[in-house]
C-alpha positions in Angstrom: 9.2 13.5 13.7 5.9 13.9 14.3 4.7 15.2 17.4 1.4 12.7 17.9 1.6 8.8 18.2 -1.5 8.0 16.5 -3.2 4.4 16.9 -5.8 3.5 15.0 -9.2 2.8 17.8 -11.7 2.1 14.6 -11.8 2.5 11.2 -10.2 0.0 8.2 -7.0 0.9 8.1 -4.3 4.3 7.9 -0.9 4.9 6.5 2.1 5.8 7.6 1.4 9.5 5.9 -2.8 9.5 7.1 -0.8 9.8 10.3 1.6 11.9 9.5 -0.7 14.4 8.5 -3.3 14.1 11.4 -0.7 14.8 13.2 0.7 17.5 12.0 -3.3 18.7 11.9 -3.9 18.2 15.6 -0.3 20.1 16.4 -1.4 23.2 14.2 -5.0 23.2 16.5 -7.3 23.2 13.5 -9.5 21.3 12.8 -8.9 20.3 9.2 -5.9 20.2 6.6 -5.5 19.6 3.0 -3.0 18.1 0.2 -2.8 17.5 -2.6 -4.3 13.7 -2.4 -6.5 14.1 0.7 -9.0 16.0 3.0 -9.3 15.2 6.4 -11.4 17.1 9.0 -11.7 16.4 12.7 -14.9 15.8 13.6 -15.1 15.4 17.5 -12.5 15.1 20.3 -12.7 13.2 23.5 -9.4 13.5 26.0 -6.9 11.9 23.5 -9.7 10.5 21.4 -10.4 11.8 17.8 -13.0 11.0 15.1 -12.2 11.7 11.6 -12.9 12.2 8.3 -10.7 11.5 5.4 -11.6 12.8 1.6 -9.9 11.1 -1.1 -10.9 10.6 -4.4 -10.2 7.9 -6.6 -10.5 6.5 -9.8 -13.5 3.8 -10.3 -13.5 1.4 -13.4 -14.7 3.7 -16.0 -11.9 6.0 -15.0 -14.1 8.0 -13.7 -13.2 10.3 -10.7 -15.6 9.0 -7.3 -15.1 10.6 -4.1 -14.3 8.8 -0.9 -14.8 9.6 2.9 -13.7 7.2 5.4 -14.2 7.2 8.9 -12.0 6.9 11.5 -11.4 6.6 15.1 -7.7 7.4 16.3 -6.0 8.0 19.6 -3.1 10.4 19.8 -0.8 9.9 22.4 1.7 13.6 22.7 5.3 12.4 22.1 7.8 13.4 24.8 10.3 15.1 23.5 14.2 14.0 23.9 16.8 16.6 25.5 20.2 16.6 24.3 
């Protein structure tokens, strides 16, 4: 389970696995993480506020490889964490 709620704020729109991984970005501290698929790098933080970047690239008519950088505006919210 991921350890951030993330809501998107501003931006078109994020998967279920964009915010898996910001998540799993923001609990590490850094300020950027990588896959296979995507890039995304944190640009500025304000209290639970985040602006983002996210590199994809992507196939355009011609087959040709174009990159992609979205931006995005996310808040992320700690979870609390369940005792047993």
């Amino acid at each position: 389970m991921a350890a951030y709620a993330i809501s998107l704020l501003k931006g078109y729109h994020l998967t279920a696995t964009e915010k898996r991984h910001i998540s799993e970005v923001l609990e590490s501290g850094q300020k950027c993480g990588a896959t296979t698929k995507m890039r995304l790098e944190i640009l500025s933080q304000h209290e639970q506020t985040y602006e983002i970047a996210i590199h994809t690239r992507e196939r355009d008519s011609l087959n040709r490889l174009v990159p992609r950088r979205s931006l995005v505006t996310v808040k992320a919210v700690p979870r609390l964490v369940k005792s047993k």
